[in-house]
VOVEXTI-667072 format. One record per residue: x, y, z of N, C-alpha, C in turn; residue number from 1. Coordinates in nm, 3 decimals, m for minus. Layout:
      n_px      n_py      n_pz     ca_px     ca_py     ca_pz      c_px      c_py      c_pz   seq
         X         Y         Z         X         Y         Z         X         Y         Z   NUM
...
END
This chain:
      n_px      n_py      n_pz     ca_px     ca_py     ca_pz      c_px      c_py      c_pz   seq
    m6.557     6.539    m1.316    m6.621     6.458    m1.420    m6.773     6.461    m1.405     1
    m6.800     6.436    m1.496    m6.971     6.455    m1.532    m7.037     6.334    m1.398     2
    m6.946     6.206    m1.432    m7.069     6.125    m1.383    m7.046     6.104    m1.198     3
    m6.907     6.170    m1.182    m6.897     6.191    m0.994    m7.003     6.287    m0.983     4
    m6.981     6.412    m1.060    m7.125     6.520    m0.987    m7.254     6.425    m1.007     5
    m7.282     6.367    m1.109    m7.418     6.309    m1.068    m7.418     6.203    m0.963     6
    m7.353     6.108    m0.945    m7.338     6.031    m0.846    m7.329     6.097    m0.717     7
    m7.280     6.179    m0.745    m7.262     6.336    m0.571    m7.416     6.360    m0.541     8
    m7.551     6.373    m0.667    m7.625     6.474    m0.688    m7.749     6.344    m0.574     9
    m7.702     6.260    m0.703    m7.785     6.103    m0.610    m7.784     6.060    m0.479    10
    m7.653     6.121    m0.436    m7.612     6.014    m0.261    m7.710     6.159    m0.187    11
    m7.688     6.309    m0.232    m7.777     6.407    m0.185    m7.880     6.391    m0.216    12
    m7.951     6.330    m0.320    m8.093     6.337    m0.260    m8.126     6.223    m0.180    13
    m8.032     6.045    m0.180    m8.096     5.966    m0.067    m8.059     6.014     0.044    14
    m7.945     6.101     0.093    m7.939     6.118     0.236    m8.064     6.233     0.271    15
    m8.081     6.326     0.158    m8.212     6.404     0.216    m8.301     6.339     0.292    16
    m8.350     6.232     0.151    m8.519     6.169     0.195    m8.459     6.077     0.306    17
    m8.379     5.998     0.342    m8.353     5.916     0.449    m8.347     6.033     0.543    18
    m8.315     6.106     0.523    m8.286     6.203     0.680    m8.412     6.247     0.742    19
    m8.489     6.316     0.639    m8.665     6.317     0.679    m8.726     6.196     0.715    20
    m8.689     6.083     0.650    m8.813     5.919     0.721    m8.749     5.945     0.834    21
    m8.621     5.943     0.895    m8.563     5.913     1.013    m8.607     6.027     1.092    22
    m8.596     6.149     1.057    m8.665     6.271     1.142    m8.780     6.236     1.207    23
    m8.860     6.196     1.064    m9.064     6.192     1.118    m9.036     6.013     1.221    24
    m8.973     5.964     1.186    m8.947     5.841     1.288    m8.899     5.838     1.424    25
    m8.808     5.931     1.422    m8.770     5.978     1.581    m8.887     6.049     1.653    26
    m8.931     6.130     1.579    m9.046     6.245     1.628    m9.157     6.151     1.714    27
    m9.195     6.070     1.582    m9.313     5.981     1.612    m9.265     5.879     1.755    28
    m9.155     5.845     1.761    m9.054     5.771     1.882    m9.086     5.849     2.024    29
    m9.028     5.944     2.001    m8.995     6.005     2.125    m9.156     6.039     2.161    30
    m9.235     6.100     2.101    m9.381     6.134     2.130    m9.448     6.049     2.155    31
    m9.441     5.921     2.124    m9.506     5.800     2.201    m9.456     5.783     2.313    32
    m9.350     5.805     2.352    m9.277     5.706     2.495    m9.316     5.841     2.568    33
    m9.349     5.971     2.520    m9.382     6.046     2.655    m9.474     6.008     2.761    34
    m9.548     5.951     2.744    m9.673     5.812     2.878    m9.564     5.775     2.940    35
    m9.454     5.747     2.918    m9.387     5.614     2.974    m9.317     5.683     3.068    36
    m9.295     5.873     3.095    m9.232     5.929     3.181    m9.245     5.949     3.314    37
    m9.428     5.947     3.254    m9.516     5.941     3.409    m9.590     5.867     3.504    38
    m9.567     5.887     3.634    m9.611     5.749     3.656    m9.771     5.755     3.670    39
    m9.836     5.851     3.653    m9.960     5.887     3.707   m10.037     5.820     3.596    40
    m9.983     5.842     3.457   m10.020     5.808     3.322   m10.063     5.672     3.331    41
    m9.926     5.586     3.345    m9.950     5.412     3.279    m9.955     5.353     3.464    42
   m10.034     5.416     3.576    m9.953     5.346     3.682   m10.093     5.376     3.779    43
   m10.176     5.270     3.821   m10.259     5.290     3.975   m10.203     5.404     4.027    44
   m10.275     5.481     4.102   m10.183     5.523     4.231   m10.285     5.559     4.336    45
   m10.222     5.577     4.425   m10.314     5.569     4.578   m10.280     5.672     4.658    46
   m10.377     5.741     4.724   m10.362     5.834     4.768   m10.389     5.800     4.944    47
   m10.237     5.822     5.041   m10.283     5.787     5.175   m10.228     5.913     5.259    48
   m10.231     5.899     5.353   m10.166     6.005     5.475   m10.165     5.942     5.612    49
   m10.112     5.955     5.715   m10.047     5.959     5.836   m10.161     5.955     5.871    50
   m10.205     5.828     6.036   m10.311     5.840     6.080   m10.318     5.971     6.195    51
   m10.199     6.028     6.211   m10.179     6.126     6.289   m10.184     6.258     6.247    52
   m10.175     6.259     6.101   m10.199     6.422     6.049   m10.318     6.428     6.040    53
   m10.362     6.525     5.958   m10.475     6.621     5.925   m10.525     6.593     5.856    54
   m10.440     6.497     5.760   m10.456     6.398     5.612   m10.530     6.551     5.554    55
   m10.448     6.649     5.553   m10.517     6.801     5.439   m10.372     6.814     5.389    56
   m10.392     6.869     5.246   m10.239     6.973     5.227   m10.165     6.849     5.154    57
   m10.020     6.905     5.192    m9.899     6.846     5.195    m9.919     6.724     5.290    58
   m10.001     6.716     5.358    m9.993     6.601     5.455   m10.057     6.467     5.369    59
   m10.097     6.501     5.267   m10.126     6.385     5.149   m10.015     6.305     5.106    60
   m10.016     6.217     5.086    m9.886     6.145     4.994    m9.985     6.069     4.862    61
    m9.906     6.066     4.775    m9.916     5.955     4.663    m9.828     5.879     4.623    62
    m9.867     5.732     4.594    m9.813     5.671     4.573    m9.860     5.525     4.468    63
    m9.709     5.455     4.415    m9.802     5.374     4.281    m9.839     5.246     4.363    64
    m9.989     5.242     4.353   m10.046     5.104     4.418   m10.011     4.988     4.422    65
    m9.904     4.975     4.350    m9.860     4.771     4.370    m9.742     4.789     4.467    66
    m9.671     4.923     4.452    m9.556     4.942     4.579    m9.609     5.025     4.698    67
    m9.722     5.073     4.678    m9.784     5.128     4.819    m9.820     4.963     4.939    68
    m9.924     4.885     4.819    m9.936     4.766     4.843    m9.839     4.649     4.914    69
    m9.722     4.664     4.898    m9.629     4.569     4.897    m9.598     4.630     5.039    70
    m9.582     4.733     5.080    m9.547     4.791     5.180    m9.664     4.780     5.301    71
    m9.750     4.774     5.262    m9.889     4.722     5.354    m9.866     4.599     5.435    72
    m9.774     4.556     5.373    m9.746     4.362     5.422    m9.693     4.417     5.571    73
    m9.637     4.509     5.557    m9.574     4.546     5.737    m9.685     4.618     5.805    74
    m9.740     4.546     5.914    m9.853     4.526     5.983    m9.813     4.662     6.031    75
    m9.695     4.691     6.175    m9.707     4.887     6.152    m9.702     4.956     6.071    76
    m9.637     4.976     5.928    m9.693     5.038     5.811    m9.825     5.082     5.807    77
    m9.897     4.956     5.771   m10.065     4.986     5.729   m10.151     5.032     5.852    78
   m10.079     5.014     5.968   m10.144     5.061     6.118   m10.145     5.224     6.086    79
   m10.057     5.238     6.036    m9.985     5.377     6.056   m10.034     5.516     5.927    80
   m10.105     5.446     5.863   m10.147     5.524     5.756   m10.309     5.478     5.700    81
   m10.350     5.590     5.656   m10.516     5.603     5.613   m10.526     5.611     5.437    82
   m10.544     5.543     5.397   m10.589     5.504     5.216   m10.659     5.617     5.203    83
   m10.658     5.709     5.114   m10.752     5.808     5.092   m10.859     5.776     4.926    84
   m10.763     5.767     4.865   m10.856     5.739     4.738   m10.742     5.679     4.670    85
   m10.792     5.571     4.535   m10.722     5.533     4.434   m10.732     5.600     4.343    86
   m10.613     5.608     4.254   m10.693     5.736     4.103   m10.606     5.569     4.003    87
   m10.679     5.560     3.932   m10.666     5.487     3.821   m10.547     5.588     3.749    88
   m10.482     5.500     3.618   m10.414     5.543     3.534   m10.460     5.633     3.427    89
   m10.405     5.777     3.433   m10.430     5.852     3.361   m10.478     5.788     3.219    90
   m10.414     5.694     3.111   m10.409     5.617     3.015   m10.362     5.522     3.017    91
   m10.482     5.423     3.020   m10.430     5.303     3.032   m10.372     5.224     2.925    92
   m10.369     5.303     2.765   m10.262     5.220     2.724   m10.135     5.308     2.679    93
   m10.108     5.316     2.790    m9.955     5.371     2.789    m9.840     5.323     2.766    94
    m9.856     5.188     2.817    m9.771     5.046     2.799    m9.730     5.038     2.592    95
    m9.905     5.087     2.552    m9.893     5.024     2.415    m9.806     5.125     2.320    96
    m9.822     5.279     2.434    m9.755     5.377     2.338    m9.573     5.351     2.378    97
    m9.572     5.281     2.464    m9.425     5.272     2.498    m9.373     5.181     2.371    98
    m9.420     5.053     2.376    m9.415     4.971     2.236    m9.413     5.020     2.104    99
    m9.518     5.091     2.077    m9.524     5.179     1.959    m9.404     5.243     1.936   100
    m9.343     5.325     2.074    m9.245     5.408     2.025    m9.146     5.364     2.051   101
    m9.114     5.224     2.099    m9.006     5.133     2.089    m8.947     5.109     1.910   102
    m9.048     5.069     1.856    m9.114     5.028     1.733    m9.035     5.158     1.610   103
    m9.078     5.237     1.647    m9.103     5.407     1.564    m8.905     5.402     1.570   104
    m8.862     5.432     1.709    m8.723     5.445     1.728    m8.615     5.350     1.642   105
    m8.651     5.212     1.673    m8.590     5.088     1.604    m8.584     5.081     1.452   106
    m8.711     5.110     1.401    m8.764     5.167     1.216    m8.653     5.291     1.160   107
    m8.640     5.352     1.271    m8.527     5.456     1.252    m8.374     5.428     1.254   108
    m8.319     5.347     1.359    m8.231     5.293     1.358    m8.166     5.210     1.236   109
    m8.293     5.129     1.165    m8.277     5.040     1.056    m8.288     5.148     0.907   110
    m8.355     5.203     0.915    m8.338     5.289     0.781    m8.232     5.361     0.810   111
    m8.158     5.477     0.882    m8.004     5.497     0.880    m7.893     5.422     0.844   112
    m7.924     5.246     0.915    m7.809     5.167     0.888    m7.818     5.135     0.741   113
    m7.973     5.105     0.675    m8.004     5.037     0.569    m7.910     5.157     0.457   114
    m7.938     5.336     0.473    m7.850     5.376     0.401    m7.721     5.406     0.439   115
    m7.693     5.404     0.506    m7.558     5.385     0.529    m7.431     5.227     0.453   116
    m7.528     5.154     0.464    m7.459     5.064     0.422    m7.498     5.031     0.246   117
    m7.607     5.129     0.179    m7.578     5.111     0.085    m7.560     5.221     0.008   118
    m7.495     5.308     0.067    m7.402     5.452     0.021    m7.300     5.381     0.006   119
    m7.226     5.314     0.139    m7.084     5.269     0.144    m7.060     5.172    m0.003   120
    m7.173     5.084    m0.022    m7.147     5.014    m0.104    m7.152     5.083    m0.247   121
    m7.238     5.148    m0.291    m7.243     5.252    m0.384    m7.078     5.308    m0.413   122
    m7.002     5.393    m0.313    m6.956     5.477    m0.356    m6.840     5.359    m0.354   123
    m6.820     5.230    m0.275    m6.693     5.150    m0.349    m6.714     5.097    m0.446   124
    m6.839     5.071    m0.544    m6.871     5.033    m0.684    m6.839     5.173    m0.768   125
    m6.882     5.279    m0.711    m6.821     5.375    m0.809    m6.683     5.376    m0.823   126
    m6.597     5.366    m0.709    m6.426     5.408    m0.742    m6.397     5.331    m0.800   127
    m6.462     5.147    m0.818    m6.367     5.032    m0.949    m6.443     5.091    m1.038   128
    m6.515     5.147    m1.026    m6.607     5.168    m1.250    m6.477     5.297    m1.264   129
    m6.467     5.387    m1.139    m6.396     5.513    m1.192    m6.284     5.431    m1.229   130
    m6.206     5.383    m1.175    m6.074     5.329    m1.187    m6.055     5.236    m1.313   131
    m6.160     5.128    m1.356    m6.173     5.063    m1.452    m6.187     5.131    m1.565   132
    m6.260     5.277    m1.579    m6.246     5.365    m1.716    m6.117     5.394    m1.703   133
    m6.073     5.466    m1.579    m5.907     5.546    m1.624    m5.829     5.476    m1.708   134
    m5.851     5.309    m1.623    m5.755     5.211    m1.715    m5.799     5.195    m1.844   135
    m5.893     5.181    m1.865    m5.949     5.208    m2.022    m5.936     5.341    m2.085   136
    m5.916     5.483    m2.026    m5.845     5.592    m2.136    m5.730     5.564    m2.129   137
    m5.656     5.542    m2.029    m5.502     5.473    m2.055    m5.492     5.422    m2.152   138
    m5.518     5.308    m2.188    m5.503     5.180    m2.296    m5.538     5.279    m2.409   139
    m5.647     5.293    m2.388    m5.667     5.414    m2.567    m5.578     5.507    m2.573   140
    m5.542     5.596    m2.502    m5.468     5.701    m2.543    m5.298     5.617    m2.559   141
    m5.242     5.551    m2.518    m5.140     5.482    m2.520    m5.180     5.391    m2.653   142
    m5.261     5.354    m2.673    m5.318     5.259    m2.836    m5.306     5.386    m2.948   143
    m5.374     5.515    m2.895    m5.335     5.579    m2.994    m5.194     5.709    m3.008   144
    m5.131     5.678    m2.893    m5.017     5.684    m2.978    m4.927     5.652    m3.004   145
    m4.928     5.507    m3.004    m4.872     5.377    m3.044    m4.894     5.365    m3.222   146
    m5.052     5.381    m3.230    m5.097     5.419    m3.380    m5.025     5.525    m3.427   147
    m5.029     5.640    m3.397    m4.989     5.747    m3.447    m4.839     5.779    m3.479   148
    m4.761     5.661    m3.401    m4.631     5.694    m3.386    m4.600     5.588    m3.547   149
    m4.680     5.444    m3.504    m4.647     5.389    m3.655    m4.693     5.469    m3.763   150
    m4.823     5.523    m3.784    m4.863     5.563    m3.877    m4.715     5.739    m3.939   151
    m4.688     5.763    m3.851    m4.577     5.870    m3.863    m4.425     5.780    m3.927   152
    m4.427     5.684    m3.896    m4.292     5.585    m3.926    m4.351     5.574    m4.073   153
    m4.433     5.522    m4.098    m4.448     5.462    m4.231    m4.470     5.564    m4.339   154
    m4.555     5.696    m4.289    m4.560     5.810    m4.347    m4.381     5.815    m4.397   155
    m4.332     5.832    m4.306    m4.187     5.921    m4.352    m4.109     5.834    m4.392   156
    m4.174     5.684    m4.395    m4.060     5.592    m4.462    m4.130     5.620    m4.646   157
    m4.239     5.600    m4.666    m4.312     5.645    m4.806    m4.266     5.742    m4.822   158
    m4.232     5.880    m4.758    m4.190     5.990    m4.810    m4.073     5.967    m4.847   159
    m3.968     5.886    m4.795    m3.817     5.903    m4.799    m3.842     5.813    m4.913   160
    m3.881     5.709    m4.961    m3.841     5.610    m5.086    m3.896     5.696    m5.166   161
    m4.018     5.836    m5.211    m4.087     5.901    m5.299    m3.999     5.989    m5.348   162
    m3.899     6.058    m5.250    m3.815     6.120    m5.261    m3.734     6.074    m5.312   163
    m3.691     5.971    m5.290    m3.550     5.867    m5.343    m3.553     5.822    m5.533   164
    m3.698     5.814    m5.510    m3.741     5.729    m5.662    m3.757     5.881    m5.765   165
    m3.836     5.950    m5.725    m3.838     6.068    m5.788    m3.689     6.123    m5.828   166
    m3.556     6.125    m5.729    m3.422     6.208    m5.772    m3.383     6.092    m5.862   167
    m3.418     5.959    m5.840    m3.366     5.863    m5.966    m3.426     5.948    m6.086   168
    m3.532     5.919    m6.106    m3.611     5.958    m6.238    m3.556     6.092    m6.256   169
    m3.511     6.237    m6.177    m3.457     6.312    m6.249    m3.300     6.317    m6.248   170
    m3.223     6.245    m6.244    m3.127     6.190    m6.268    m3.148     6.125    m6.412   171
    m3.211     6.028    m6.389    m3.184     5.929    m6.552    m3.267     6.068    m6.663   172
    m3.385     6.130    m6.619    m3.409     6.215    m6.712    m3.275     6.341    m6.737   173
    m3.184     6.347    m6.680    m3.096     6.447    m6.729    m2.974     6.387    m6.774   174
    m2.959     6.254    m6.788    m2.854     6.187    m6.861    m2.848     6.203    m7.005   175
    m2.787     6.195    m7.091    m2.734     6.164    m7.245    m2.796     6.045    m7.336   176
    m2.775     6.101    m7.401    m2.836     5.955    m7.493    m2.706     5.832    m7.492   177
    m2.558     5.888    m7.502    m2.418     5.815    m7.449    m2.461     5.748    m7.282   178
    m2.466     5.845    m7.240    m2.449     5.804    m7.056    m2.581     5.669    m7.000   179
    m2.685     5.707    m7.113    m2.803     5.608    m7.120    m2.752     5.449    m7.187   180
    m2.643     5.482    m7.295    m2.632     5.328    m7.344    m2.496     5.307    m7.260   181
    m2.454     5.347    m7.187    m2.322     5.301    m7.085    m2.431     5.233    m6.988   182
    m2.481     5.317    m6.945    m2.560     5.240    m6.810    m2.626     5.106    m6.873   183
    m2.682     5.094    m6.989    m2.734     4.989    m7.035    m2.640     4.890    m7.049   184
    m2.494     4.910    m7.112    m2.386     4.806    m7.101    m2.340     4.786    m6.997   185
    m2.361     4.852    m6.955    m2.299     4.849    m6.791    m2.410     4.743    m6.703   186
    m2.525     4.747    m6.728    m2.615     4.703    m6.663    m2.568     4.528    m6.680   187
    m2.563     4.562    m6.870    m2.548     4.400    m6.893    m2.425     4.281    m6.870   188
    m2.292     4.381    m6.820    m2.227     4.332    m6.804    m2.240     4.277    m6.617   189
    m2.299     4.410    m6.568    m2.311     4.330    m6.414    m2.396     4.175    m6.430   190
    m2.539     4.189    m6.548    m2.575     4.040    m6.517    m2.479     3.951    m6.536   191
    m2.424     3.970    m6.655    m2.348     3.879    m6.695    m2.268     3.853    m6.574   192
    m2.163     3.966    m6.526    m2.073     3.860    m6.400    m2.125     3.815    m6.267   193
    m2.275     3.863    m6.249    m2.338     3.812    m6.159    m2.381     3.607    m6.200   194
    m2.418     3.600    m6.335    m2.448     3.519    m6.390    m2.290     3.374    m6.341   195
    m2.204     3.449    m6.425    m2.108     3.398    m6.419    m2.024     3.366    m6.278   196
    m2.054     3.429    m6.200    m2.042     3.446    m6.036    m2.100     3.296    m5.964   197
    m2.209     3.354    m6.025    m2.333     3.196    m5.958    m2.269     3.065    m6.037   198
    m2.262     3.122    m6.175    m2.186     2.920    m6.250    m2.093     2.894    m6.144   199
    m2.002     3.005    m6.096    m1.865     3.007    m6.056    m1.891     2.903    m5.910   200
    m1.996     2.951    m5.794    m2.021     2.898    m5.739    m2.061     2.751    m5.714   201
    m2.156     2.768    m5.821    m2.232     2.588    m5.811    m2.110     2.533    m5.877   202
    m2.011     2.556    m5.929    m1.926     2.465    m5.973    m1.831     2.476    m5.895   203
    m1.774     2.495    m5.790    m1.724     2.489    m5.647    m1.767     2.404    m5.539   204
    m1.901     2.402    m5.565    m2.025     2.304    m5.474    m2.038     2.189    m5.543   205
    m2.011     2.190    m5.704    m2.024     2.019    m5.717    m1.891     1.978    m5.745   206
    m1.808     2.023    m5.716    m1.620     2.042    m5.701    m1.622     1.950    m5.535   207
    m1.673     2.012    m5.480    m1.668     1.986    m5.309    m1.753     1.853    m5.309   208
    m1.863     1.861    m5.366    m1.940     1.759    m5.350    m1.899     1.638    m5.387   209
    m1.862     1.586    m5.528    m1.759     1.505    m5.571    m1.623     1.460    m5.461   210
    m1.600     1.568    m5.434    m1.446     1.515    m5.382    m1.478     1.479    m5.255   211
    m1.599     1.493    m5.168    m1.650     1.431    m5.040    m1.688     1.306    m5.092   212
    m1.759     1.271    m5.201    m1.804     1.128    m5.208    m1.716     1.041    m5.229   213
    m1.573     1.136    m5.347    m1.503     0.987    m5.385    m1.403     1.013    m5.206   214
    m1.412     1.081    m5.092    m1.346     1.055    m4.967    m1.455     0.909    m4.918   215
    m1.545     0.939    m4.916    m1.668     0.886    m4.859    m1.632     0.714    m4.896   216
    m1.627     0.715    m5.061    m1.584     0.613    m5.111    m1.521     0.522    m5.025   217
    m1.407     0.610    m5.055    m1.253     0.537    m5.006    m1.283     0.515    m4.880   218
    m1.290     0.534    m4.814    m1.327     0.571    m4.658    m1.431     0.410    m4.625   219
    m1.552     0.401    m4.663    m1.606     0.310    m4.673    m1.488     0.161    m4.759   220
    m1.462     0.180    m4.845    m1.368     0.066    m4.941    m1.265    m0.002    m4.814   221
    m1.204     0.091    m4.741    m1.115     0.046    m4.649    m1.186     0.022    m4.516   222
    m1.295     0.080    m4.501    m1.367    m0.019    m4.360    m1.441    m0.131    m4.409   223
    m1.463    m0.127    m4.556    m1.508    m0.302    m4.566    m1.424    m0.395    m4.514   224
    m1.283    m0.354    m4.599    m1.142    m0.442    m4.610    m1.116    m0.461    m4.425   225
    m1.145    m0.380    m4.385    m1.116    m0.399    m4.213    m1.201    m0.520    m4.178   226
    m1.326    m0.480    m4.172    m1.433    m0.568    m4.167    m1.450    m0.722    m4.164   227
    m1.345    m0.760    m4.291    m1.353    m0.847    m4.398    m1.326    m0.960    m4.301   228
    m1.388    m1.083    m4.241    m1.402    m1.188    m4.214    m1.235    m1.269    m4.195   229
    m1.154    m1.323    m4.078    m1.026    m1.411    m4.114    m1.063    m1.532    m4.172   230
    m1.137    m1.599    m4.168    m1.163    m1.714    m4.209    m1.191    m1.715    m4.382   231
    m1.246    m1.596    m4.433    m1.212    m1.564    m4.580    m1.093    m1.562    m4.632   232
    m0.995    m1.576    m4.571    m0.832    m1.574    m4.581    m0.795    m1.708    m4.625   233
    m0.887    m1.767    m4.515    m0.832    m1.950    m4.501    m0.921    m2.022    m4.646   234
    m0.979    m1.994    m4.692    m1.052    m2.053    m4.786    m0.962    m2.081    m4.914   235
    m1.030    m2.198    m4.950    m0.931    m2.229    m5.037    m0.961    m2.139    m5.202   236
    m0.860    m2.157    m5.297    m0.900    m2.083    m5.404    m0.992    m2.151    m5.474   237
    m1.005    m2.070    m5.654    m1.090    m2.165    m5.711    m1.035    m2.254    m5.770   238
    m0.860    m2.254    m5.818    m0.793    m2.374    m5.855    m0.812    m2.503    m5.766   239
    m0.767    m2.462    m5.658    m0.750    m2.585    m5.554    m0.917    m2.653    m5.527   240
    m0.975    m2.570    m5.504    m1.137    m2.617    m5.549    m1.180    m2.741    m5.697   241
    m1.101    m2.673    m5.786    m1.113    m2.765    m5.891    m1.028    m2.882    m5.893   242
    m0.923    m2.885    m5.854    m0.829    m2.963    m5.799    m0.885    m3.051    m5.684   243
    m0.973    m3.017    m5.600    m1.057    m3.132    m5.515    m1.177    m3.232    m5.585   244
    m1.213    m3.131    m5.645    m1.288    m3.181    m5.743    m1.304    m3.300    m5.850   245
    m1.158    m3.275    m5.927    m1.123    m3.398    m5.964    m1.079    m3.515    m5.919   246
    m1.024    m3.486    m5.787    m0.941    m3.579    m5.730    m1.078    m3.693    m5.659   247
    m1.124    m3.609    m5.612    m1.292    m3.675    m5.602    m1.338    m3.753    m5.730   248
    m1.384    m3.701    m5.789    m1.416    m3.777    m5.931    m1.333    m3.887    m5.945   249
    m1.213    m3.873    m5.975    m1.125    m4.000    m5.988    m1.152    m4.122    m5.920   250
    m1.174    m4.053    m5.760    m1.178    m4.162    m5.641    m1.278    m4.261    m5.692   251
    m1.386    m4.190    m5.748    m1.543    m4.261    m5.775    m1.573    m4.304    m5.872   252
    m1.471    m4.294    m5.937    m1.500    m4.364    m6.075    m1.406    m4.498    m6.072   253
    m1.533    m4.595    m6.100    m1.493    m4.750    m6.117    m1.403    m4.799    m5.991   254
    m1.430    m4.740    m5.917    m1.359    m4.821    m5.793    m1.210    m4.740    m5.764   255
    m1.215    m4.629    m5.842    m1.112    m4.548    m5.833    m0.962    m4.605    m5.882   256
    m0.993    m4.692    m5.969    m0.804    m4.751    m6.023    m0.786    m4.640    m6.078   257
    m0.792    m4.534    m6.152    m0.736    m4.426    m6.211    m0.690    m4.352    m6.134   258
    m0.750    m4.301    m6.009    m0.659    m4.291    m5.916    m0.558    m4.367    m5.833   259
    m0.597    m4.470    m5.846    m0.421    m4.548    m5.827    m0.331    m4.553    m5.881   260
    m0.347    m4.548    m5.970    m0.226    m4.541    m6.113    m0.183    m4.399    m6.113   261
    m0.229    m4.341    m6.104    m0.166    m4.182    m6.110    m0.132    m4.153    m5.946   262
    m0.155    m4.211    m5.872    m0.106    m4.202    m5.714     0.014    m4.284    m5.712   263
     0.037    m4.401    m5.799     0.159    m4.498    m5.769     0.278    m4.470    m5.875   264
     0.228    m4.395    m5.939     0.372    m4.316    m6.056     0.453    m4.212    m5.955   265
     0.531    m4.261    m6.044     0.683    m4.195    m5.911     0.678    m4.050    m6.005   266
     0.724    m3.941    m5.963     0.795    m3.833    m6.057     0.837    m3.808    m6.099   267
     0.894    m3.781    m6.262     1.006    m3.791    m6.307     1.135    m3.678    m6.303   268
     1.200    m3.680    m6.269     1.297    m3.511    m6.264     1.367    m3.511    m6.417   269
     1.396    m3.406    m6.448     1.457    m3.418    m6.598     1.530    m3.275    m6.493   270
     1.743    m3.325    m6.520     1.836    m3.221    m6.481     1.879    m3.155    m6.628   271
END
């Protein structure tokens, strides 16, 4: 793919230029700390010999003055040997080139890690973008031929009804002027028993409907009668009602002798 080779083209040119800073950084490293190899460079040194040699030649020694020194503390030691000359330090800031190229080395260390760790990160942001398109030509190419498959369905369903409607039309165009008014009576008789079909129905449905209500009726009529109160039983009628009625009246009128007189008549039987 186009955009791995360029992303390939990019990580080659930062590892180039990182590889050169880090080159001229080591270089500059190691060429400073060369002072730091010698001791003659960053270090006193003292030149003694044997009070018994010739102090000529090989019979010289050198040595670095703070440990020639330290060794002086032993009274036969310093008995035993003649100081010839001190030679100062070749360069005395040797110390500073050691630092420097402490410095130079470490600068190097950090720009390797610095790309290193943002290659690594680079190239795992590239594999989700790569991976996140694949899934995105997926979805499209699966979208389109998802499209293509409906658009083919509906194509050949339009073709098949074009086809269908067209052999009607040459059909009815090769019929009769007879075979044309059959189909026309023919037509009108299907409304008609379609027509008559449907009366047929709804009058089945208000057939059913009726004969559920007058059930419904009845059904209700006899759970009233269930219902119906015992003490409505015990009640008196409306004769006997009127019949209290008067008998009352009688009582109250004038002290009620009219009801005595009709209370003290015997009954008559006629055999």
């Amino acid at each position: 793919m186009q955009e791995i080779a360029e992303f390939n083209t990019k990580l080659t040119k930062q590892r180039k230029s990182s590889t050169l800073l880090v080159g001229v950084l080591l270089a500059c490293g190691f060429t400073a700390s060369i002072p730091m190899f010698s001791d003659s460079i960053k270090h006193t040194e003292t030149l003694y010999c044997n009070t018994q040699s010739s102090c000529k030649g090989f019979n010289i020694k050198r040595g670095i003055s703070f440990l020639v020194d330290r060794e002086r503390r032993n009274q036969l030691f310093d008995d035993s040997i003649k100081v010839l000359k001190v030679l100062p330090p070749e360069d005395d800031k040797a110390v500073v080139w050691g630092l420097v190229s402490s410095i130079f080395l470490l600068t190097a260390y950090g720009v390797s890690k610095a790309l290193t760790d943002h290659q690594e990160k680079s190239i795992h942001s590239q594999f989700k973008l790569l991976k996140i398109k694949a899934l995105e030509n997926d979805l499209l190419e699966q979208t389109h031929i998802d499209l293509f498959g409906f658009t083919k369905s509906n194509q050949a369903e339009i073709t098949k009804q074009a086809i269908a409607r067209h052999t009607q039309e040459t059909i009815q165009a090769m019929k009769s002027e007879g075979e044309v008014q059959l189909d026309h009576l023919n037509g009108q008789l299907q409304g008609t028993l379609s027509i008559k079909t449907h009366q047929l129905q709804v009058s089945e449905l208000d057939k059913e409907t009726a004969k559920n209500e007058l059930e419904t009726a009845e059904i209700k009529r006899k759970l009233d009668k269930l219902n119906k109160p015992v003490q409505d039983a015990k009640q008196p009628s409306a004769n006997e009602e009127l019949k209290t009625v008067l008998i009352d009246a009688l009582k109250g009128h004038e002290d009620g002798y009219l009801w005595k007189i009709i209370s003290s008549l015997k009954p008559l039987w006629l055999s």
